[in-house]
N, CA and C atoms as an extended XYZ file, in Angstrom:
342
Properties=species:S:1:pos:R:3:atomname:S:1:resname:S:1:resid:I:1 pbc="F F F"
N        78.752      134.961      108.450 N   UNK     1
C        77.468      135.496      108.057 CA  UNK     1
C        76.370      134.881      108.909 C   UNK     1
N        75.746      135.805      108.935 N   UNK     2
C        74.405      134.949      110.339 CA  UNK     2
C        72.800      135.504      109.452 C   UNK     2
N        72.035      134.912      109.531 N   UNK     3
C        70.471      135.132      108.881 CA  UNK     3
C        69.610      135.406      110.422 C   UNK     3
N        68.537      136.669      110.042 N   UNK     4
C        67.585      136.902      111.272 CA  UNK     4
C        66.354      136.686      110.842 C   UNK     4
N        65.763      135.963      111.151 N   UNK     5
C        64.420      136.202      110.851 CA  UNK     5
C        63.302      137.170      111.334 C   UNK     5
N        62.636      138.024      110.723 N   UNK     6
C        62.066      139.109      111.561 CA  UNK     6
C        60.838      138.810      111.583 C   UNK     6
N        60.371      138.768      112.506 N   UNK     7
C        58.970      138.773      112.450 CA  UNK     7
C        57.683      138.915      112.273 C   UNK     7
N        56.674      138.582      112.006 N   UNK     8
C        55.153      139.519      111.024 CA  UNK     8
C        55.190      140.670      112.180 C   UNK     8
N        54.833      140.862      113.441 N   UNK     9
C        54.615      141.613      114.306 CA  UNK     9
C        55.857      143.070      114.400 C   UNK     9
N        56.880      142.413      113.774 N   UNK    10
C        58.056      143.320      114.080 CA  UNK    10
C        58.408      144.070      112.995 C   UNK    10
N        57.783      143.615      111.762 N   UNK    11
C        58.337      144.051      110.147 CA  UNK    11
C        57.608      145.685      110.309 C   UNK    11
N        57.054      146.024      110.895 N   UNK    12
C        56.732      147.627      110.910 CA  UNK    12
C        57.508      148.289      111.133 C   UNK    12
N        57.867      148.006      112.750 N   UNK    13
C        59.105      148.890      113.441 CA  UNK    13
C        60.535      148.251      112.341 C   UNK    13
N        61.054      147.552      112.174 N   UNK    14
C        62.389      147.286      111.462 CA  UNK    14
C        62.205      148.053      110.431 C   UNK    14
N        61.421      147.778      109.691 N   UNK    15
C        61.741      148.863      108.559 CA  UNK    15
C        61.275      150.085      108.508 C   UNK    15
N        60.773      150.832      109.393 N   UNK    16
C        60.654      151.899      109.949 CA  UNK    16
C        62.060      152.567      109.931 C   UNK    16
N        62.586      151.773      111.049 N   UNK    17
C        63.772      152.060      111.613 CA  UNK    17
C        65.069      151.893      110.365 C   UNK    17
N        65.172      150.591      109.433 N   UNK    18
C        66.039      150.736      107.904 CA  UNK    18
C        65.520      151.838      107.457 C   UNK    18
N        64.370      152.117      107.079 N   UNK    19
C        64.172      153.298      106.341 CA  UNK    19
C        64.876      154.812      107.002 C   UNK    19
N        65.037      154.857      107.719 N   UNK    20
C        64.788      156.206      108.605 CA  UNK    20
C        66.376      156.329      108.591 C   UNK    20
N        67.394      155.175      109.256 N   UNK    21
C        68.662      155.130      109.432 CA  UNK    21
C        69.433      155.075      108.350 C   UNK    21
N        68.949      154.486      106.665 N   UNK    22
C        69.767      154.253      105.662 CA  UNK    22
C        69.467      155.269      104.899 C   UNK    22
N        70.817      155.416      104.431 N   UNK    23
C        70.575      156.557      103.111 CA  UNK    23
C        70.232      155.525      101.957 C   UNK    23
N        70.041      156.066      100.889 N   UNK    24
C        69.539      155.752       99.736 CA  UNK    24
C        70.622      154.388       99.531 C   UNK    24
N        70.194      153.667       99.132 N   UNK    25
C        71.051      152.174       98.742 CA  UNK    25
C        70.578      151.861       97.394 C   UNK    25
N        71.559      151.069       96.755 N   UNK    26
C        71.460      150.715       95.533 CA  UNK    26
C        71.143      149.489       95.415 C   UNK    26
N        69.898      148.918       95.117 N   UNK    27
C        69.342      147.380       94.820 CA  UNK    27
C        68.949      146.910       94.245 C   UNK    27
N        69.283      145.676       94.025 N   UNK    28
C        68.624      144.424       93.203 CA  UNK    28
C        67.437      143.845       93.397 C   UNK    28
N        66.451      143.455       93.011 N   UNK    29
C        65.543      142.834       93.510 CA  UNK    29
C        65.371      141.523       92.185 C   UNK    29
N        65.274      140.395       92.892 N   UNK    30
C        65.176      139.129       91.959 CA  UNK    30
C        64.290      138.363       92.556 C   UNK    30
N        62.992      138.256       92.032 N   UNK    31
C        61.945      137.679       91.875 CA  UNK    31
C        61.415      136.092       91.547 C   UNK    31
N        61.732      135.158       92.611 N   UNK    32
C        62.185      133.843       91.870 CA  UNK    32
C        60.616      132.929       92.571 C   UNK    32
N        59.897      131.918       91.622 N   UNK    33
C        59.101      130.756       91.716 CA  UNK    33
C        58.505      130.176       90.665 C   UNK    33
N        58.277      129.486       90.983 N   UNK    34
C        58.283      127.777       89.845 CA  UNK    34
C        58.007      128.638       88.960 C   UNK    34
N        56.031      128.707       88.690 N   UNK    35
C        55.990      129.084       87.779 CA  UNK    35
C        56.537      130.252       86.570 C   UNK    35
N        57.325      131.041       87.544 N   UNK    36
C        57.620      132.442       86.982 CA  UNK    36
C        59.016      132.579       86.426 C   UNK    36
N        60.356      131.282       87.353 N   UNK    37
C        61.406      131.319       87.152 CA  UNK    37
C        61.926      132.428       87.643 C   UNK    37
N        63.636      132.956       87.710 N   UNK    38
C        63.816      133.768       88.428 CA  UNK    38
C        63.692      135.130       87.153 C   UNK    38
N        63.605      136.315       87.622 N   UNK    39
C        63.525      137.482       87.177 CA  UNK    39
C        63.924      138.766       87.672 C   UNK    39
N        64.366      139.492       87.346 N   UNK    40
C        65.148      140.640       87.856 CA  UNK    40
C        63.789      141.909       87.743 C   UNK    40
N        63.437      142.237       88.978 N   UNK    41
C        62.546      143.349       89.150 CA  UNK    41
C        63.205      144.780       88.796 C   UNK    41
N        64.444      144.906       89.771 N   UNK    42
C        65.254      145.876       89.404 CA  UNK    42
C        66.529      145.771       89.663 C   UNK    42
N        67.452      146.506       88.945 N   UNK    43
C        68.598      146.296       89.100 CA  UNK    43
C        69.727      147.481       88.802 C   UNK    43
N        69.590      147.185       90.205 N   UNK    44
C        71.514      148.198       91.240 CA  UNK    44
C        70.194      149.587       91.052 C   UNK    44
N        69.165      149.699       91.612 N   UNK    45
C        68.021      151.017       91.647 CA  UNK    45
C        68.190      151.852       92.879 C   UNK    45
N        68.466      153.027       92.904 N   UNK    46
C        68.833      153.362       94.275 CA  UNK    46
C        67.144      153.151       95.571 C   UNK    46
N        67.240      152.519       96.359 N   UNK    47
C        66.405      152.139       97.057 CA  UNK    47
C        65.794      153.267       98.031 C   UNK    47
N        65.273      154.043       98.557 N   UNK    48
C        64.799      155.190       99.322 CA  UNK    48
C        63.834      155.300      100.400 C   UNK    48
N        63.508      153.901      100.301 N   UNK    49
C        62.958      152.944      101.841 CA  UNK    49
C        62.114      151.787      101.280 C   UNK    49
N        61.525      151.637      102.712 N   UNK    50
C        60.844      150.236      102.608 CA  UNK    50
C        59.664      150.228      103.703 C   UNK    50
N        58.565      149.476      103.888 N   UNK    51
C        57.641      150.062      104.394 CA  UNK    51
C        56.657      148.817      104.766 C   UNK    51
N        56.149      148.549      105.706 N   UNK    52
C        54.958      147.525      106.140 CA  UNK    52
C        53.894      148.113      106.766 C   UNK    52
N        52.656      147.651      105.096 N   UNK    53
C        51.423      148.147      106.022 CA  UNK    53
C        50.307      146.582      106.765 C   UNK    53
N        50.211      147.014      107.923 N   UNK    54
C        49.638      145.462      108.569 CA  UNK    54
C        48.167      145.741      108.318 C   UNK    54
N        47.350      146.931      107.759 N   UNK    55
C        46.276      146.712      107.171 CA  UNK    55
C        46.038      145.901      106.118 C   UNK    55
N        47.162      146.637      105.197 N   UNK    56
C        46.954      145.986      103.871 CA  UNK    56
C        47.681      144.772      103.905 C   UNK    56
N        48.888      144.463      104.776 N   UNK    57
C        49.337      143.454      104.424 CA  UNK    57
C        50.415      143.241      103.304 C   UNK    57
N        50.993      144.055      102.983 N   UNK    58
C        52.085      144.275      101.861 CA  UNK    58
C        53.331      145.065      102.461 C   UNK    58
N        54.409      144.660      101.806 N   UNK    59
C        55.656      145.756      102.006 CA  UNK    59
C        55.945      146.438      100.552 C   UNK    59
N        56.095      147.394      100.852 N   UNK    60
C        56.574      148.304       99.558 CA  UNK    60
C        58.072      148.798       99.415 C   UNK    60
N        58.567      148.442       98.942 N   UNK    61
C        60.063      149.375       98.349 CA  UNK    61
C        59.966      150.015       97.421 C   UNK    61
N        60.387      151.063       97.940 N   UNK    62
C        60.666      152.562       97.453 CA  UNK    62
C        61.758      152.705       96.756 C   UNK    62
N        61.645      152.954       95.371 N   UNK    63
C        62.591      153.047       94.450 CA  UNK    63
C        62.906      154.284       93.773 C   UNK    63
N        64.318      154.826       93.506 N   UNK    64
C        63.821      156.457       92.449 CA  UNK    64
C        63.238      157.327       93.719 C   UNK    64
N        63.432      157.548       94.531 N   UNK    65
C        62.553      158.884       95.408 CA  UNK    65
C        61.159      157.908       94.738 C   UNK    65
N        60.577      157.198       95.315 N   UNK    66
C        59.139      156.956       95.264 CA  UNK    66
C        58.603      157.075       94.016 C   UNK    66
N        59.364      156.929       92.793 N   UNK    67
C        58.977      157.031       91.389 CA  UNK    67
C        58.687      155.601       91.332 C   UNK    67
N        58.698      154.388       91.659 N   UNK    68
C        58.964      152.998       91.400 CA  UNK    68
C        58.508      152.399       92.496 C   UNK    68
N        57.687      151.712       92.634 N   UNK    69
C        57.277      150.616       94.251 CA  UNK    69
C        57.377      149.535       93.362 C   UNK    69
N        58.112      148.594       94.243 N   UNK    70
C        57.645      146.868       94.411 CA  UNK    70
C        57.228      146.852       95.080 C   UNK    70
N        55.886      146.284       95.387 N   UNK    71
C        54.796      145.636       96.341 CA  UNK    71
C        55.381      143.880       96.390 C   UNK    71
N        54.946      143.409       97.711 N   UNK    72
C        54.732      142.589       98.253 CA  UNK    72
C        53.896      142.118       98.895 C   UNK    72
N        52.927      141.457       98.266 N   UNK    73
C        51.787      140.944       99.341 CA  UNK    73
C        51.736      139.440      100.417 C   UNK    73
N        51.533      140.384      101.057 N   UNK    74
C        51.077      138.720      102.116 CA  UNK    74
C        52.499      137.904      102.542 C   UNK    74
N        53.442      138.959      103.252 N   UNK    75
C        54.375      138.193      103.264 CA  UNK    75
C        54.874      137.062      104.498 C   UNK    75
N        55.414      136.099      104.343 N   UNK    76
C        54.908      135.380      105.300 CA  UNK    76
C        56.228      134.930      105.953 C   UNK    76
N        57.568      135.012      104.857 N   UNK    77
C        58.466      134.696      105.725 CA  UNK    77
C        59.400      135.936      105.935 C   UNK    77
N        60.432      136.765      106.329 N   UNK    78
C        61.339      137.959      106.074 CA  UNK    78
C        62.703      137.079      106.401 C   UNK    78
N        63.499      137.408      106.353 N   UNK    79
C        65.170      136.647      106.380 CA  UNK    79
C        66.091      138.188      106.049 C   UNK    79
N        66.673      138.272      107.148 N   UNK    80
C        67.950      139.313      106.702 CA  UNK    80
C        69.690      138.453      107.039 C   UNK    80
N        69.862      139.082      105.704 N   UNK    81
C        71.471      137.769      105.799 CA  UNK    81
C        72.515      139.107      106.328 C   UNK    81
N        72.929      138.662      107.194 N   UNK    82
C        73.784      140.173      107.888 CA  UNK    82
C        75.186      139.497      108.085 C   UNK    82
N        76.577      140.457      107.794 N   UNK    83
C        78.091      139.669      107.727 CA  UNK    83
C        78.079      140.715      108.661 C   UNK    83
N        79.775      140.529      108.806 N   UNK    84
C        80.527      141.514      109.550 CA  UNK    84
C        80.476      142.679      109.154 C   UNK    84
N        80.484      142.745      108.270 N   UNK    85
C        80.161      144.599      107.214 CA  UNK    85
C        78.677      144.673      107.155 C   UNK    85
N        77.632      144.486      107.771 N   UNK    86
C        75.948      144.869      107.363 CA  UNK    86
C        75.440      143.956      106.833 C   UNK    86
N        73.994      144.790      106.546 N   UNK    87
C        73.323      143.898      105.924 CA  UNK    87
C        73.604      143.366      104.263 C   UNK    87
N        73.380      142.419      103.776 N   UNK    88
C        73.797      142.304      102.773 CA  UNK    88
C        72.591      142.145      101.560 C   UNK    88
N        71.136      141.469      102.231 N   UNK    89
C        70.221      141.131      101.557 CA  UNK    89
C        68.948      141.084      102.712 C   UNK    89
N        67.674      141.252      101.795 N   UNK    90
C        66.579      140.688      102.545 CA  UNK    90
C        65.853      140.061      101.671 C   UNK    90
N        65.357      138.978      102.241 N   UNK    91
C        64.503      138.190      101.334 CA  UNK    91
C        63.317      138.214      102.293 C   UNK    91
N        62.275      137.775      101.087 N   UNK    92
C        60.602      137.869      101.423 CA  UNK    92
C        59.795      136.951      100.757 C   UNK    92
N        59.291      135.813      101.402 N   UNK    93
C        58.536      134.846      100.571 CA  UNK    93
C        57.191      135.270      100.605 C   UNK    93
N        56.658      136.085       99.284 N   UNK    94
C        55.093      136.222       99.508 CA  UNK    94
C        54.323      134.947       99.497 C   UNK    94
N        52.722      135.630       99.833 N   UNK    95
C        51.477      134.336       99.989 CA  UNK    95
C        51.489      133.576       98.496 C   UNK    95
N        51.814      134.098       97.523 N   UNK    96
C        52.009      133.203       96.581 CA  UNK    96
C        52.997      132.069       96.196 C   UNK    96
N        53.781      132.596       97.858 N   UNK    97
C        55.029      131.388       97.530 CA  UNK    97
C        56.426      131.936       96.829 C   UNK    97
N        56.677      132.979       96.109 N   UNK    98
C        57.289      133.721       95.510 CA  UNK    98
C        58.305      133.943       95.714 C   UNK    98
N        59.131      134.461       96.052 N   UNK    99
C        60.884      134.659       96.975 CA  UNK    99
C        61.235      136.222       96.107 C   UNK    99
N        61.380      137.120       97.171 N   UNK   100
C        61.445      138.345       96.836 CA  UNK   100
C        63.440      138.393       97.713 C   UNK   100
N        64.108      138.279       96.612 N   UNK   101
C        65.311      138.979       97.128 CA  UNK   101
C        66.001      140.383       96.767 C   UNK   101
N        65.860      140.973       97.716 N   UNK   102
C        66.508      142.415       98.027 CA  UNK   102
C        67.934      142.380       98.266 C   UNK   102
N        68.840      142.499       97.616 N   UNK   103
C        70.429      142.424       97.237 CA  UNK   103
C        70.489      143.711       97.492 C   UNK   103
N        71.594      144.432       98.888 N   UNK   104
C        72.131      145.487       98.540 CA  UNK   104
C        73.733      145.656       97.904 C   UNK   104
N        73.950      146.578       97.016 N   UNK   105
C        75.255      146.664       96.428 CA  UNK   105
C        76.646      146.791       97.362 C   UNK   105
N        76.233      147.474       98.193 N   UNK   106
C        76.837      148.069       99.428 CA  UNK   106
C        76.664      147.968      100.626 C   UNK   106
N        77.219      146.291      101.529 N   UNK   107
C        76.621      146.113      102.591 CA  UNK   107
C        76.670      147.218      104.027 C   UNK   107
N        75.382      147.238      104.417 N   UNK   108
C        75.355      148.309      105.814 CA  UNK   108
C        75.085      147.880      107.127 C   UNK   108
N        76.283      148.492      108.187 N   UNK   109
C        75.615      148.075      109.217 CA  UNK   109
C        74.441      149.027      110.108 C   UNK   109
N        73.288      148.383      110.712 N   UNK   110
C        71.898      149.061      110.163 CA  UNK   110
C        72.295      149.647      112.345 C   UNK   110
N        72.640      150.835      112.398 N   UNK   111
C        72.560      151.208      114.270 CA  UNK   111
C        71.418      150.739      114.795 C   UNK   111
N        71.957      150.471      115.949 N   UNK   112
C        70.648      149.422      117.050 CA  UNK   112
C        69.353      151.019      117.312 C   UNK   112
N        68.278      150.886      117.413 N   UNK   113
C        67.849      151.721      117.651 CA  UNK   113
C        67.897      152.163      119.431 C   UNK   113
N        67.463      154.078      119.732 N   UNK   114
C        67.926      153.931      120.579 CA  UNK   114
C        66.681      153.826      121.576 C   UNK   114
């Protein structure tokens, strides 16, 4: 298993490009910091993209055909944990410090763009 870190500058195009290349995925999202402890945002939700706006500064996942967003603000770190079979997770530490993990059910491998 190998971890990538993606970059503030690059989180547009990558998930541009996850969004566009993945079909609908089924995910977890677990919500973990001090004060809050960990918490389950959603769980096994079919996922229908993901999105970085560098105005606003947030990523959104798209849940339900766009019935459901998790927002993310201010995110400062991204981490994708990728095996031999795909991706497996992305995590996101917002400005609050927060740890946003994105668990997919079904790891994918994501095609290089061309």
């Amino acid at each position: 298993m190998a971890t990538q870190e993606i970059a503030k500058e690059q989180l547009k195009d990558y998930f541009d490009h996850f969004s566009m290349i993945m079909p609908a995925e089924l995910v977890e999202i677990e919500v973990a910091g001090l004060e809050l402890g960990d918490q389950i945002a959603a769980e096994w939700a079919p996922m229908t993209g993901i999105s970085y706006d560098p105005k606003d500064d947030i990523v959104v996942v798209e849940l339900e055909d766009g019935k459901v967003q998790h927002t993310i603000r201010s995110p400062q770190e991204v981490v994708v944990d990728e095996g031999d079979d795909g991706i497996r997770s992305i995590s996101i530490k917002c400005g609050e410090g927060h740890l946003h993990v994105l668990r997919l059910k079904e790891p994918r491998a994501l095609p290089p763009k061309d």
